[in-house]
N, C-alpha and C positions, 0 to 999 in steps of 0.2 A: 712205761706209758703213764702219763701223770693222769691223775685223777680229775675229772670236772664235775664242777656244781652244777645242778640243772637248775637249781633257784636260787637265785642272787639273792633272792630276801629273806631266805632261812637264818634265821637265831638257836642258836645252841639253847635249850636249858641250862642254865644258871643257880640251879637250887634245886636240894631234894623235893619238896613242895610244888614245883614248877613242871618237875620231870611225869611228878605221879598225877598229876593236874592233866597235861597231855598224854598221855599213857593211857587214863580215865575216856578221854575223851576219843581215843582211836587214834592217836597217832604210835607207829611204830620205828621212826628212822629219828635218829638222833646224832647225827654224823658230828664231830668235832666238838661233843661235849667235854668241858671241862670241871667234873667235880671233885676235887682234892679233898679230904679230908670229909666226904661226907658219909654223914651216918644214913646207912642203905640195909639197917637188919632187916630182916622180915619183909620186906618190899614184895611184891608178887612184879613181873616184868618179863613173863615168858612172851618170849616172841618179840623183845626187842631188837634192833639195829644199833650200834654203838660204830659202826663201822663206815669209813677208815678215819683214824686220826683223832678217838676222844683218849681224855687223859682219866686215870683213876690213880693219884698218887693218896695211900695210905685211907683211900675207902675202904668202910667197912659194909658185908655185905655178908654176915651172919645171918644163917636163916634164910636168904632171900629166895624167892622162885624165881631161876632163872633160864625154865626148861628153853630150849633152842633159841635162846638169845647170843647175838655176834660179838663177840667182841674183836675178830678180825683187824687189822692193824691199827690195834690199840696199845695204847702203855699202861699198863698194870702194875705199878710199883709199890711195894710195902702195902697190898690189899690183903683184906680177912674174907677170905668165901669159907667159915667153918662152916658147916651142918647144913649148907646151903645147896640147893638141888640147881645143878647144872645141865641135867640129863641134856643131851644133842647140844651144847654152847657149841660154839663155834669160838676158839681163841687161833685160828689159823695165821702165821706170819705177825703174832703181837710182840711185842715185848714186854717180857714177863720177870720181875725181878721181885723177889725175897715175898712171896703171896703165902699164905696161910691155905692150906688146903683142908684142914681135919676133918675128917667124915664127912668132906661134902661128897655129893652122890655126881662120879661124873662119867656115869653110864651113857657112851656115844658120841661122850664130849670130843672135841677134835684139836692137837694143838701142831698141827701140820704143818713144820715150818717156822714155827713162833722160837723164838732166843729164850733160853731160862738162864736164872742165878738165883738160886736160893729161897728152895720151894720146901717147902712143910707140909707132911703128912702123915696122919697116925700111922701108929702102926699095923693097923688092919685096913688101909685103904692101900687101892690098888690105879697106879697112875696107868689111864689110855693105852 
């Protein structure tokens, strides 16, 4: 079943700056973001929506807070989540390739379904 817009006039954020601007401001859905290559350490974003269809190719997202935030049929490629709190994400049905996991905290996290290739994790973290 294909997915529909309910608002035609929805714009993705386009910048780290942009994202944490509306985030600020109470919005929580961010559907078909595309930010590549952005620096996202330390961002606080609990409770965001990324879901379905944003892109994170080679974000970094050290540090960040990202208790029960979706990443839900996202592409995740070449991301850094070290030390970064995931508690309750939702990465259900993403695609998941070569992410950096080290000591992020992902107690509750959910990856139900989601494709992996080439995930990193210390060796005292414990994957879902």
């Amino acid at each position: 079943m294909p997915i529909m817009r309910t608002d035609p006039t929805y714009q993705p954020p386009t910048s780290r700056e942009e994202l944490l601007q509306r985030y600020a401001q109470g919005e929580r859905n961010f559907p078909d973001t595309d930010l590549c290559d952005a620096d996202l350490c330390g961002v606080k974003l609990d409770g965001a929506n990324f879901e379905p269809f944003s892109w994170f190719h080679s974000a970094d997202f050290s540090g960040a807070s990202l208790r029960g935030t979706s990443f839900r049929n996202c592409n995740i490629k070449c991301a850094t989540f070290r030390q970064a709190d995931l508690t309750n994400a939702n990465f259900e049905e993403a695609a998941i390739e070569s992410i950096d996991l080290s000591n992020a905290t992902l107690l509750g996290a959910t990856f139900l379904g989601a494709t992996f290739y080439g995930i990193t994790l210390g060796p005292s973290d414990q994957f879902p």
